[in-house]
N, C-alpha and C positions, 0 to 999 in steps of 0.2 A: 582417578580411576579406582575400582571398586576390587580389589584380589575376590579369586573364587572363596566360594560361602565352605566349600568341602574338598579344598585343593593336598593333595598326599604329600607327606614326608618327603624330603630329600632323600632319606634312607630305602623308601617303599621306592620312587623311579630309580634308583639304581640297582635294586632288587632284580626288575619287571620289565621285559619290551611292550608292555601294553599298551596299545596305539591311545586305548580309550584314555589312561591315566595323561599320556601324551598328549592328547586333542586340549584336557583340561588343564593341565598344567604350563604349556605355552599357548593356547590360547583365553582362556580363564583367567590366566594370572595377571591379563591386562583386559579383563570384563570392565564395563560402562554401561552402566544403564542407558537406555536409548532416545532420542527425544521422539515423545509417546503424541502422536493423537487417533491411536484405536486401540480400546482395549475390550479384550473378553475375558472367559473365566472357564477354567478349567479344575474339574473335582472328581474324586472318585475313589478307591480302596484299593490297596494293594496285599492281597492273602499272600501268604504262605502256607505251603501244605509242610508241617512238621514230621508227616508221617514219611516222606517223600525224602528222607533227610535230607533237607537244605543245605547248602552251602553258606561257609559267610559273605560269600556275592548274595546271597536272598533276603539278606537279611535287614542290614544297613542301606538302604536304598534311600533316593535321592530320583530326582523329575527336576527336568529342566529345558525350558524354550529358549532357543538362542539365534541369534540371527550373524554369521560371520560378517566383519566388517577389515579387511585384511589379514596382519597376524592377529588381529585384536575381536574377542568376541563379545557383542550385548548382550547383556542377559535379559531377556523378556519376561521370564518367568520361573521362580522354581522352586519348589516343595519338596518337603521333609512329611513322608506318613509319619502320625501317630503311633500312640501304644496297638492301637485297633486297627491298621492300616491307611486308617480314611485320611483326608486331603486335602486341604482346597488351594488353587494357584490362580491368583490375580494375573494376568498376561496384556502387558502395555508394549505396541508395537508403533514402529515411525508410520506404518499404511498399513491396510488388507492386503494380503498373500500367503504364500506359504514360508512356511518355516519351518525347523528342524525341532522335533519333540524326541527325548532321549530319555530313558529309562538310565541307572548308575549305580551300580551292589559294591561293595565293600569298603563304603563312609563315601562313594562319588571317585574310587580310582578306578573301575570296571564298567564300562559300557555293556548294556545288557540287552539293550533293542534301542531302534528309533525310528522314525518313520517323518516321514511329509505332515504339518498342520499347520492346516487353513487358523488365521487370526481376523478375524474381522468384526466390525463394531457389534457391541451387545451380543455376541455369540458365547452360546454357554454350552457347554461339552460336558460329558461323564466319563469316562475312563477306568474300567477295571481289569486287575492286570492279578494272575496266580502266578506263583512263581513254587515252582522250578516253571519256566517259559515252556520247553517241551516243544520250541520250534514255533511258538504262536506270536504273532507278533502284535507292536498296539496300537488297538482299534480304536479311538477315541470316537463318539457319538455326539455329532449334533445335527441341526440342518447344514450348515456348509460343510464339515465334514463326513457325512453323506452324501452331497451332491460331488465330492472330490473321487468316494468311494463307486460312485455308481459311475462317474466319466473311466475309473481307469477299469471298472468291469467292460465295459460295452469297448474300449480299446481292444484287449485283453479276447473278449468276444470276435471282435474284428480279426487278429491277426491269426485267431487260432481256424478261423473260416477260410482263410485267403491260405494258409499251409498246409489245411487239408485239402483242401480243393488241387492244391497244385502237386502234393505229392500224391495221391491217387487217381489224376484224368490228367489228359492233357488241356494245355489253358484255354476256355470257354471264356468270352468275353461277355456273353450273358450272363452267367454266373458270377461273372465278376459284379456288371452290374449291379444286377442282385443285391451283393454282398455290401457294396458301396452305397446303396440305396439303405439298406435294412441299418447301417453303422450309423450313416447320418442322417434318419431320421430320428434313431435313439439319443442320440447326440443333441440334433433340436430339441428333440422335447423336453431336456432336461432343466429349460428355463420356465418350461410348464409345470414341472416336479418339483422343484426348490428353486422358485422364483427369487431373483436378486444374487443369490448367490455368487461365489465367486468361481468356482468351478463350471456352474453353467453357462456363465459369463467364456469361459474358455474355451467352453465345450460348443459353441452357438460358431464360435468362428471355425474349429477344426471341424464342422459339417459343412463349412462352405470350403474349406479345402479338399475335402474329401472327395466333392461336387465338381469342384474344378474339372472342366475340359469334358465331362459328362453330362451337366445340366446347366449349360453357365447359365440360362435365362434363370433359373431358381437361383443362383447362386447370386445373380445382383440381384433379384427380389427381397431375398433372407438379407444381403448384407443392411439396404437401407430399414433395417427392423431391430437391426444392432443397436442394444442402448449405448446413445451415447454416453456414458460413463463407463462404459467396459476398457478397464487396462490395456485388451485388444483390440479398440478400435480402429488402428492406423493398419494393423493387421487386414483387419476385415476390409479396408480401403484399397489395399495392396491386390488381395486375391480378386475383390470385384474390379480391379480395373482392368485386369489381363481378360478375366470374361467377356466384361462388355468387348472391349479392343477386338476380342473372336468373333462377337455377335455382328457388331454394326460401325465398327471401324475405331481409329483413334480419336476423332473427335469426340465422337461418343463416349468413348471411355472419359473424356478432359470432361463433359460436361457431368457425367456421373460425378468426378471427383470434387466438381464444382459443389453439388448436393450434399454430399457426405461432408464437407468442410465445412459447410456453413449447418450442419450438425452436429457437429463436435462441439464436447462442453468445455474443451481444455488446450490451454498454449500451443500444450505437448501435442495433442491427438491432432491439432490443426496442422502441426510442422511434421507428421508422421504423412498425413495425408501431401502434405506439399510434395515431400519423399517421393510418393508415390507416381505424381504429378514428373518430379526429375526423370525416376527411373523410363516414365512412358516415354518420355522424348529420347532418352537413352535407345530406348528399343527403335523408335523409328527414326535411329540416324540420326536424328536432332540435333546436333551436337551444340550451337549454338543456342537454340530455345532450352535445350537442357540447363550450358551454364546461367543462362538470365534467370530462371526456376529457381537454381542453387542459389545465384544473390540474393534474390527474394526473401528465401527460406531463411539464411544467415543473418539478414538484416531484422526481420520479423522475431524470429526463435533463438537468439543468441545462447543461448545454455540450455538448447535443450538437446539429447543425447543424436538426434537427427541433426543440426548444425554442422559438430564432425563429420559426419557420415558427408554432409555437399560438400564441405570445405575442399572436398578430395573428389569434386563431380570431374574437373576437366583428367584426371589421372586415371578413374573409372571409364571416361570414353575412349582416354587413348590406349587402356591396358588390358579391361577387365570387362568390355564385352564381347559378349557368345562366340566365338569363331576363332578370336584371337590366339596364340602363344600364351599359355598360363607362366606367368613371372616362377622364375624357378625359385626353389627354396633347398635351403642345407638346412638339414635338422638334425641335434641332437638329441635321441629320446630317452626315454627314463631308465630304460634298461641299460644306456652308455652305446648303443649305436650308431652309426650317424648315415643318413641319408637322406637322398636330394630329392626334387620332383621328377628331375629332367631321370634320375636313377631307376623310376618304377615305371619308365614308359614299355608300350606294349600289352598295358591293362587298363583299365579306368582306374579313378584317384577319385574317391570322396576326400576333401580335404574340410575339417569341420572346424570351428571355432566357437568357445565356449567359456562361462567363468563358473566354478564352482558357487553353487547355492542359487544361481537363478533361477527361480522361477518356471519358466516358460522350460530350459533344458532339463529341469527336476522332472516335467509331465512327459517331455519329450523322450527323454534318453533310451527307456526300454522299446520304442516305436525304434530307433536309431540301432540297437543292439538286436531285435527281430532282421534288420536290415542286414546289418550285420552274418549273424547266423544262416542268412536265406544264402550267403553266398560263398565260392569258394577263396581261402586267402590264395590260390593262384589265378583268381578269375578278378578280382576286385581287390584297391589296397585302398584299407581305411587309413587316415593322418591326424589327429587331433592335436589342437592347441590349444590350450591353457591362457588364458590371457591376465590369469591368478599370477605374477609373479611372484610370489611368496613359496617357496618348495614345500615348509609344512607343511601348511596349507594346503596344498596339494594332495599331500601324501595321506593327509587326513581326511579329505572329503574322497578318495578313491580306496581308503578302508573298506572294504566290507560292499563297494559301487564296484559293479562291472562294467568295465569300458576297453571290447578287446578291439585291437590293431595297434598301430604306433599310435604312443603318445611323448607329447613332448610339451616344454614349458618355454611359454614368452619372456623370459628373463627380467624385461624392460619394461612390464605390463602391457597398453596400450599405445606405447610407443616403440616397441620393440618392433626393428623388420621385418619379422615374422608377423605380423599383424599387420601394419601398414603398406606392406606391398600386396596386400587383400584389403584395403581399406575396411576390415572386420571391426568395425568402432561398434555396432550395436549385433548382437549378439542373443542368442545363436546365430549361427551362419553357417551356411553350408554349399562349395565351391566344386562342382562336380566337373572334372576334369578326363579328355576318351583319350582313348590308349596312345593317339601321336604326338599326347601335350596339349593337344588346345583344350581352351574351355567352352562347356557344353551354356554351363548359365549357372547363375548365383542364385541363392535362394537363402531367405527369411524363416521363421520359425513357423508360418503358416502355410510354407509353404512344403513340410515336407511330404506330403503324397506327391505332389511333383517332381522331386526329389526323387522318387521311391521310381515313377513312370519313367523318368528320362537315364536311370540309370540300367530300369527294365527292355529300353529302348537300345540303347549300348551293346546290353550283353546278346539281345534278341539281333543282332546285324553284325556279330562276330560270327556267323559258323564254324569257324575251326580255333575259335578260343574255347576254355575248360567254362563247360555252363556252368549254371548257377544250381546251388542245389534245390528250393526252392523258394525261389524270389517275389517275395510278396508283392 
């Protein structure tokens, strides 16, 4: 293992609570390079304004791509400016995704900014950064990294449409429409605008979420147009089959799923769709066709993150569908409180499950924290888990991230009860539970505008619970 290239003195952390020196020092101090097969490049200039007087954070600076891997972090990428600012950073990643790009002033012990970046093959970015920052934060430029910036505009565009809307009229369901229409067609077209991309790749499937329960006939249309090589294609699987199933029954939906399988260009995306295949039997009572799905799946996909997820199909029929008694849980959270499931009844319970640095909840989160905010903490209790057992860890990737309600930590990682009595093995996940304890329905990372409706459903058939403030 490789020690960080600009890790501080012993004397400087005992100086300093600074999370950033922290983040690099226990996790840096056991950096690996990672085993590479995409790499891009990243280049650019970092000014200082002299006249601005700088700090010695502006000065000594330090860029660095890293991908958490436990306590231990790879280093993907990292540069040291020049006399003249300028740059260049080679960035060798295990796949396309995001990752975490970090700005570093005073030799790499202060974190200065960082942001979400797209790593995908032959992608080459520019990057320039003035310092003193002034609040701005970095923009890097390329095509994927554009098509990352134009998904979280039109997000962004969306949430601020559906807040206004709600706090100055009362809820119009045209308008809503509307609203939902205008978000995912911006959202499609985005494979029109930076075609290949990995962003529009993500952005193609949350227009068919968006869609859901509004257009399903579009919404299986668009899904079988999904390339097959998008990361999200088991996603897209998921959300067209609960469409079809509205449209024209359950078989229908089985024989959709049949088409999209024999689509799929990968193990994985086949044992996602098989998933999907389990969960439909789930829904219509199947209990029996469900576990034969699950053998299926398990024999076929042995390692792949969907496997776990059947291994526990007969546990999900008897526990964990809609109607039932939500499995209580004791939590201890980070602020040292503790509390149950069965302790917050008389409200609805998002219960969410999540690991630091993925992906899918990196795009998600601020849709998850709108959610949030829409409503009141005595109308709705948010729950998160961590399924990061590592507490640094933790505490590091929630630096500077907002993530308000309870939160707490899986001790045990994915074997901890807190995880397993939600069979939450793939992740995000989110367990929407109504104020007498039962559960309403589980939901995937594609799934959260439904999420969003069925918890809008909840608060809309309390009358004499505290509304929501506005609920998007």
């Amino acid at each position: 293992m490789l020690s960080s290239p600009f890790a501080p003195s012993r004397a400087a952390l005992s100086g300093r609570c600074v999370l950033g020196a922290f983040v690099l020092v226990v996790l840096c101090g056991a950096c690996q390079p990672p085993s590479s097969s995409v790499r891009s490049h990243l280049t650019g200039r970092v000014v200082v304004d002299s006249s601005a007087g700088a700090l010695d954070a502006d000065r000594d600076v330090r860029l660095l791509v890293v991908r958490p891997d436990g306590r231990r972090l790879d280093t993907l990428g990292h540069a040291r400016p020049g006399p003249d600012g300028r740059f260049q950073m080679p960035i060798s990643a295990p796949e396309r995704g995001l990752y975490a790009l970090s700005l570093w002033g005073r030799g790499g012990r202060e974190q200065l900014a960082s942001t979400e970046y797209v790593v995908a093959p032959g992608d080459t970015a520019t990057l320039r950064v003035s310092l003193p920052l002034r609040g701005a934060g970095l923009r890097p430029v390329s095509p994927e990294n554009r098509a990352l910036q134009a998904y979280r505009n039109a997000m962004t565009m969306h949430q601020r449409l559906l807040t206004r809307r709600l706090r100055t009229a009362p809820p119009n369901a045209t308008m809503q429409v509307q609203n939902i229409r205008l978000t995912s067609s911006v959202l499609w077209g985005l494979r029109d605008r930076y075609p290949g991309t990995y962003a529009a790749g993500f952005a193609a499937v949350e227009s068919l979420s968006l869609l859901e329960g509004w257009n399903d006939s579009l919404v299986v249309a668009r899904a079988q147009q999904i390339d097959a090589a998008s990361p999200r294609y088991a996603d897209a699987a998921h959300i067209a089959r609960r469409a079809e199933a509205r449209l024209d029954g359950h078989r229908a939906a089985l024989a959709l799923l049949d088409t999209l399988e024999a689509r799929a260009a990968t193990a994985r995306q086949r044992a996602g769709v098989q998933a999907a295949r389990i969960q439909a039997f789930l829904d219509s009572a199947q209990v029996e066709a469900a576990l034969s799905a699950s053998q299926r799946l398990r024999a076929r996909f042995p390692h792949t993150p969907w496997a776990e997820w059947a291994r526990r199909t007969e546990y999900e029929a008897a526990r964990l569908r809609p109607g039932m008694t939500a499995p209580n849980l004791t939590i201890r959270t980070l602020r040292g409180d503790t509390l149950s499931l069965h302790g917050l009844r008389g409200r609805p319970v998002v219960l969410e499950y999540y690991r630091p640095g993925l992906d899918l909840y990196a795009l998600q989160r601020p849709l998850r924290n709108a959610l949030y905010d829409a409503t009141r903490a005595d109308s709705v209790a948010f729950v998160s888990v961590s399924t990061e057992p590592d507490t640094l860890v933790n505490r590091a990737f929630l630096h500077n991230r907002r993530l308000p309600g309870h939160r707490a930590i899986a001790a045990d990682g994915p074997q901890d009860p807190l995880v397993r009595r939600y069979n939450a093995t793939r992740l995000p996940r989110w367990v929407l539970i109504d104020d007498t304890g039962a559960i309403v329905d589980s939901y995937w990372a594609g799934d959260f505008p439904a999420l969003r409706q069925g918890l809008t459903q909840l608060l809309h058939a309390r009358p004499t619970a505290a509304a929501p403030l506005s609920l998007p």
